[in-house]
C-alpha positions in Angstrom: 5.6 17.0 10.3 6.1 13.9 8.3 4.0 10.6 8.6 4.8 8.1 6.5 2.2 4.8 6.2 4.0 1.8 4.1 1.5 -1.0 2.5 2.7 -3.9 4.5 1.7 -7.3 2.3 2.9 -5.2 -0.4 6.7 -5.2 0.6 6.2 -8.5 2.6 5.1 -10.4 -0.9 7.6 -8.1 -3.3 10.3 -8.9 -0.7 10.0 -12.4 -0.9 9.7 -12.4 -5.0 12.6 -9.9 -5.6 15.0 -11.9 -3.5 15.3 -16.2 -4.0 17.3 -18.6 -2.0 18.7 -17.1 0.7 18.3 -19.1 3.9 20.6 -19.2 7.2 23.0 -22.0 7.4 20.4 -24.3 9.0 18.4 -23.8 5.9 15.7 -21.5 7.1 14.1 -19.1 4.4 15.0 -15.0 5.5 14.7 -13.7 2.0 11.4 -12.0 2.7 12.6 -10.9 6.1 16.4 -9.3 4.6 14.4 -8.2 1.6 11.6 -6.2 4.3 14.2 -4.8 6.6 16.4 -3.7 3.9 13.2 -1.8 2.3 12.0 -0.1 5.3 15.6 1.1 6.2 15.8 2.7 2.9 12.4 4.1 2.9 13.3 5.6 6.3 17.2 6.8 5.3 15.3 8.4 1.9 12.4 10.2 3.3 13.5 10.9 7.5 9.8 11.0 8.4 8.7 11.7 11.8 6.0 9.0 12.5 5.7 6.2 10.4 3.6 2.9 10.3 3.3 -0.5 8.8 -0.5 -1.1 7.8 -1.5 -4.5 7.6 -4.4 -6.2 5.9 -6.5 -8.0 8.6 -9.5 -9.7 6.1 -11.5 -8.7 3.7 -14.6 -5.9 4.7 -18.1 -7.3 5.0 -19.6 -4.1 3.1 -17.5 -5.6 -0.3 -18.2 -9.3 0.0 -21.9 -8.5 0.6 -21.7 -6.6 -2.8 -19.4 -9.5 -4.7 -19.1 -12.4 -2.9 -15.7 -13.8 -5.4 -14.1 -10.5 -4.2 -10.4 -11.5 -4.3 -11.7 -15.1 -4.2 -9.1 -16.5 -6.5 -5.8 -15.3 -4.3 -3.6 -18.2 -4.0 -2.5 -19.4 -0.4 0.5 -17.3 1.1 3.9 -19.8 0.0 4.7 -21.8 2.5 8.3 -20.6 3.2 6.6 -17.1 3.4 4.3 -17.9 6.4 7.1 -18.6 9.1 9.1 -15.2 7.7 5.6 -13.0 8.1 5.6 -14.2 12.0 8.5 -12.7 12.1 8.6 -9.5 10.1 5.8 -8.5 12.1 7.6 -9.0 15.5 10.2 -7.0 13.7 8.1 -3.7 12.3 7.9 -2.1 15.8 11.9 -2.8 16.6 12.9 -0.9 13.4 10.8 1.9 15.0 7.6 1.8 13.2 4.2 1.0 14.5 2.3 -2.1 12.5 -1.1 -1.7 12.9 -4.1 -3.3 11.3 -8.0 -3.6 12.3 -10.0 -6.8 11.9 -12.2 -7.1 8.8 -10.0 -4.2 7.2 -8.0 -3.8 4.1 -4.8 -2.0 4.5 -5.7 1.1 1.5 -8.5 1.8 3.7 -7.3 1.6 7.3 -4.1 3.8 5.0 -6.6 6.2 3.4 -8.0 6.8 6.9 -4.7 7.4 8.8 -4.1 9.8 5.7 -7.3 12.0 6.0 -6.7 12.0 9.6 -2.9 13.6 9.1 -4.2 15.5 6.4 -6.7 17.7 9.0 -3.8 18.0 11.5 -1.3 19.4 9.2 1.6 16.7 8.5 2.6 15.9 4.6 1.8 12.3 4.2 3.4 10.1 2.1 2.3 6.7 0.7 4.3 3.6 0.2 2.2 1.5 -1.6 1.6 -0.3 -5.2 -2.6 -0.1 -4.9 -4.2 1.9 -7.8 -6.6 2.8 -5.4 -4.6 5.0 -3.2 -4.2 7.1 -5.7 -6.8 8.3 -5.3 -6.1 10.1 -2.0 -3.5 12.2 -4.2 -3.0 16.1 -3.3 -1.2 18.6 -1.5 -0.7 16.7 1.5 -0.2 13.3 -0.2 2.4 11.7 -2.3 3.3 8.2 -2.7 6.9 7.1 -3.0 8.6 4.9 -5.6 11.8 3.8 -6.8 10.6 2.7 -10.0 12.7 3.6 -12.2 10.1 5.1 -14.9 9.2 7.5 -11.9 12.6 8.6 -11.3 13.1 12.2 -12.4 17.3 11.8 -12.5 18.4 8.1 -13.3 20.2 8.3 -10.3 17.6 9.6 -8.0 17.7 7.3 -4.9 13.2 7.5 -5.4 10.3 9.9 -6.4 7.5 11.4 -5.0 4.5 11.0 -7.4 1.6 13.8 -6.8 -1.2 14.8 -9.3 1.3 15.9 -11.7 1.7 12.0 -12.1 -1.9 10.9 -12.0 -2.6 13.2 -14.5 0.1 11.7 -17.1 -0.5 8.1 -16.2 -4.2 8.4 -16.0 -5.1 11.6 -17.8 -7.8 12.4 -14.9 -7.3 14.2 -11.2 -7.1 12.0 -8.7 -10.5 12.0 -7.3 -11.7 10.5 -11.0 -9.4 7.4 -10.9 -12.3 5.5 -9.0 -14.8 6.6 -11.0 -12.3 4.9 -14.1 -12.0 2.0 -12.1 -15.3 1.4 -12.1 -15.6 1.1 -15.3 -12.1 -1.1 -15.8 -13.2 -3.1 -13.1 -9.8 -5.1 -11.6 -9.2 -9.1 -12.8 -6.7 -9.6 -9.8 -9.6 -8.8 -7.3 -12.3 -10.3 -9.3 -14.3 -7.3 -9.8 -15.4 -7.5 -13.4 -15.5 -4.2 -16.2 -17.5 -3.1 -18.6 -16.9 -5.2 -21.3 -14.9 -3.4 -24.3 -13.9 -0.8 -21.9 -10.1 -0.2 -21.5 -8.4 2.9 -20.0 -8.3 4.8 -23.6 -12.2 4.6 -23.3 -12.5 4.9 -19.4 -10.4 8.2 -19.5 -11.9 9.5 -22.6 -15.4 9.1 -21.1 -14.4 11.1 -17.7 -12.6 13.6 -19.7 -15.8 14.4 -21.7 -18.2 14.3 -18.3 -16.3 15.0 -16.0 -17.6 11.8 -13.7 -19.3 8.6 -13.1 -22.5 10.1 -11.5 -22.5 12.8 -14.5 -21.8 9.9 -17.7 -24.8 7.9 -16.1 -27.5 10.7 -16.1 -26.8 11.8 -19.6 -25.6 8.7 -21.3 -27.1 9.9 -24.8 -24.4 11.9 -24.9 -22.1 8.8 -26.0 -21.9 9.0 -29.4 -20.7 5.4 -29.6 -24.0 3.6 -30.3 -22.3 0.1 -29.3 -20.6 1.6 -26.2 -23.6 3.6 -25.3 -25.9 0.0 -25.0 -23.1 -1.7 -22.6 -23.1 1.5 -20.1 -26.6 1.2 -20.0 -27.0 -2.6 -19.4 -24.0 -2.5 -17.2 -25.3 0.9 -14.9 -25.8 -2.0 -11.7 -22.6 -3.3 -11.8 -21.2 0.1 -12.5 -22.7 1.5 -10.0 -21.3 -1.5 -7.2 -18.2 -1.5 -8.9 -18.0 2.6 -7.4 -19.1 1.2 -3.9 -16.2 -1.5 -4.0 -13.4 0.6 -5.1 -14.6 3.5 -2.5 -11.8 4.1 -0.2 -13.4 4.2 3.8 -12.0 7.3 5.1 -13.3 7.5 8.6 -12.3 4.2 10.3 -11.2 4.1 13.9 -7.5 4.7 14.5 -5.5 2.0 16.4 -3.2 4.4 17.5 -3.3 8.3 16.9 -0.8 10.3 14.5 1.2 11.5 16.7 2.0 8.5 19.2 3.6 6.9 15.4 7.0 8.4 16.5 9.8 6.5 14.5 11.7 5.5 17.4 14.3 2.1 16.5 14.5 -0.6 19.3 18.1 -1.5 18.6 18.6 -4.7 21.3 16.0 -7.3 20.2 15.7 -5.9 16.6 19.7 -6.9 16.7 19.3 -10.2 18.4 16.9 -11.1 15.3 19.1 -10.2 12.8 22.1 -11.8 14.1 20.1 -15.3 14.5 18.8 -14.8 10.8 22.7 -14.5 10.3 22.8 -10.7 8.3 26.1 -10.2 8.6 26.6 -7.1 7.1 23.3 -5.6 8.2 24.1 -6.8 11.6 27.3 -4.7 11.5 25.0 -1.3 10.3 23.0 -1.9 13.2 25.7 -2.7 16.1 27.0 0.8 15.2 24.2 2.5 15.1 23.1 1.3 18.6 26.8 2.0 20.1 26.1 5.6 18.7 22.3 5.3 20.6 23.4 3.5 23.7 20.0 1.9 23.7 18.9 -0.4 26.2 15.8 -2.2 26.2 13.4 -4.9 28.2 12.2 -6.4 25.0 12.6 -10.0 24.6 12.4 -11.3 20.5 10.4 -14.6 20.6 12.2 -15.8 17.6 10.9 -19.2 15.9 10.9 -20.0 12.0 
């Protein structure tokens, strides 16, 4: 079995960025919303999984703001042709068959990293669509994320890849349960989470390679034969130390729906009514064959406003 969990802000904000202008004759932005449905149709076409779900973040959790109250402080406002197109790519997820789930207070890596441990103990192969470094993380036998970035791509033409430990260990140069420990030192500007200072990933990696983790560098820190380097790990061991906690992936949060109820199952009548009023022409005609081949009916009604 196949579960496949996609990072939904992620695609919502890279949909909207990738693809400019494109608004229905009335002039109503859809370039988020054809950029979304487009994704999520490939993602499906490329990997066939059996359940699948859109994870949404639903505010930030208490346990990091507690720790660093500017936590992701500085994130501008959501555009404002964006906010009318996210009302309605989440009334779309569950039509194009997968669930979109989210929990208050919650972050989508961890309600994803979660889901994924949860899969993980009943057998399915998971597989991550997501951009966050801290995913990685999760990385193993059971986990890959997928990517058509084309420095992933093993064949130019490969239609995507699946990245493993294989790729954590040539990006990063450490297994995947280390990357947190190398974010701890890095720290992350976009979230406001502040690094050691003169520490970049050279150092970061080259520090875990030599002890093998956080928790072992910071009970034998004589061992750092940088004298300079040595005197910021030690003045910086508290902010290390939270910088762990904030990065730390919650693995044991409630599920909104189990596994196996995450059946990708397409809702072809209102998920075509939507597309035909956001005027898609030639997905519209994809999706009118597909359901003729279906014979689908439904009772769903698409409450449909920009």
């Amino acid at each position: 079995m196949k579960l496949l969990l996609i990072d939904g802000n992620y695609y919502v904000y890279r949909s909207f960025f990738a693809i400019r202008n494109l608004t229905t004759q009335a002039g109503e932005p859809v370039n988020a919303i054809y950029g979304f449905v487009k994704t999520m149709r490939k993602m499906l076409k490329d990997l066939q999984p059996d359940c699948a779900a859109v994870i949404w973040d639903e505010g930030l959790p208490e346990r990091r703001t507690a720790l660093q109250p500017a936590y992701k402080a500085q994130r501008a406002e959501m555009p404002a042709d964006l906010i009318p197109q996210t009302a309605i790519i989440r009334q779309l997820v569950p039509l194009l068959g997968l669930g979109g789930h989210g929990l208050p207070g919650t972050e989508a890596d961890d309600l994803i990293a979660s889901y994924a441990v949860a899969a993980a103990s009943l057998g399915y192969e998971t597989i991550l669509a997501t951009n966050d470094k801290d995913l990685f993380q999760l990385l193993g036998p059971q986990v890959q994320v997928y990517s058509t970035n084309k420095r992933d791509l093993v064949q130019p033409t490969d239609p995507h890849a699946l990245l493993g430990v294989g790729a954590v260990l040539k990006k990063w140069g450490v297994e995947p349960h280390l990357i947190g420990d190398i974010l701890a030192l890095l720290g992350d500007t976009v979230d406001n989470i502040p690094g050691v200072l003169g520490i970049g990933p050279k150092t970061a990696t080259g520090l875990m390679q030599q002890f093998g983790g956080l928790d072992a560098m910071l009970a034998n820190t004589g061992a750092i034969a940088n004298e300079k380097l040595r005197a910021r790990i030690e003045s910086d061991r508290a902010q290390i130390a939270q910088n762990r906690e904030m990065v730390r992936l919650d693995l044991d949060l409630p599920l909104p729906v189990p596994v196996a109820d995450l059946v990708v199952r397409p809702d072809y009548p209102p998920l075509i009514e939507i597309i035909k009023r956001c005027e898609f022409r030639r997905l519209l005609a994809e999706l009118e064959a597909e359901a003729g081949m279906v014979k689908q009916t439904s009772a769903v009604q698409p409450e449909f406003t920009f």
